[in-house]
N, C-alpha and C positions, 0 to 999 in steps of 0.2 A: 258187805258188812260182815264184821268177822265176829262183832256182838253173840250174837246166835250159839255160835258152834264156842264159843269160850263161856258162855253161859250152860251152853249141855255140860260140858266138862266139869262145872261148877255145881249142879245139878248132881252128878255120879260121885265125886268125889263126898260134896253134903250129903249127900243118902246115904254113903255108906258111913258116916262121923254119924248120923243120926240113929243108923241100925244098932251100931256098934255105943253106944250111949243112952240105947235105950230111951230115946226120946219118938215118944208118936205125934207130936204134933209144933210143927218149926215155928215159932213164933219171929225169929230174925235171924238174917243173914248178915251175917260182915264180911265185905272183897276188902282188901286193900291191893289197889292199883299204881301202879307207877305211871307217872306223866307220860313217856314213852310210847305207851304201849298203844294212845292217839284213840281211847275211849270215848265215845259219845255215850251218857249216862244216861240220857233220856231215851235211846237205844235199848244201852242194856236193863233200865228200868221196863220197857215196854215188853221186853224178851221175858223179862223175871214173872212179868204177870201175865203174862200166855204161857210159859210153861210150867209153871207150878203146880197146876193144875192136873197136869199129866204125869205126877210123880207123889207116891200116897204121904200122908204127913207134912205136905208141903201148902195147901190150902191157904192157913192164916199167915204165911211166912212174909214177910219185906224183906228188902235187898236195902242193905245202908252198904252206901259205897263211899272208902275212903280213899282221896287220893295223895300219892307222893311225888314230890316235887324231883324234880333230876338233881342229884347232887354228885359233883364231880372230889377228889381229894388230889393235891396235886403232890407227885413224889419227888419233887424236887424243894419246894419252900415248906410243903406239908399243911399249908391252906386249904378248908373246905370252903367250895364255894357253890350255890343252887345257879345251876344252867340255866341262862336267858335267853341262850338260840341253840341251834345244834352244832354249837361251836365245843369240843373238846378241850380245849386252851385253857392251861389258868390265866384267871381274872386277875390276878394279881402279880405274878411273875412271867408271865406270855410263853410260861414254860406247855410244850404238848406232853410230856409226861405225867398222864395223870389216870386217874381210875376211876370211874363211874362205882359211887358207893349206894346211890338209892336211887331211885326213877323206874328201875326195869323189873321191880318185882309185880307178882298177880298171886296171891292169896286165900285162902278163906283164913279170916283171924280168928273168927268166933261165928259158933250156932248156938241158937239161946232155942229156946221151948221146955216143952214137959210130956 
């Protein structure tokens, strides 16, 4: 499970946004994840609250996790379309030229406290 070690990461990077904002005590966490990246939530939910604990200001913190759906643009008709399998192809012109515009992002959007 890769949950773990992308939540320590998450963890270093919100600690230093919290040091640096002068926040002592995290009250929420925002991820926004990409469909992609094949997240079990209830994973990294369970990771968030085992290690929170092990990082100061982090105590009363939640983890709200947003996800993004895969959306492909295709550069031939210039249709977007959100991915239904791991087919690259537009939906609509069975053109392969095309470019993954949302799905593969990983995030922190926002840390809320005081």
């Amino acid at each position: 499970m890769h949950e773990g070690a992308i939540l320590k990461s998450v963890f270093d990077i919100a600690n230093n946004s919290r040091i640096n904002a002068n926040i002592n005590d995290v009250q929420k966490v925002k991820l926004v994840v990409g469909k992609l990246h094949h997240i079990v939530f209830q994973v990294m939910q369970m990771y968030f609250n085992i290690m929170k604990f092990e990082i100061i200001g982090f105590d009363n913190a939640v983890l709200e996790i947003i996800e993004r759906e895969p959306i492909i643009r295709c550069n031939r008709c210039g249709n977007t379309v959100i991915l239904e399998e791991a087919n690259f192809t537009c939906q609509v012109c069975n053109s392969h030229d095309t470019k993954l515009v949302q799905g593969d992002e990983m995030y922190i959007e926002s840390l809320e406290g005081n």
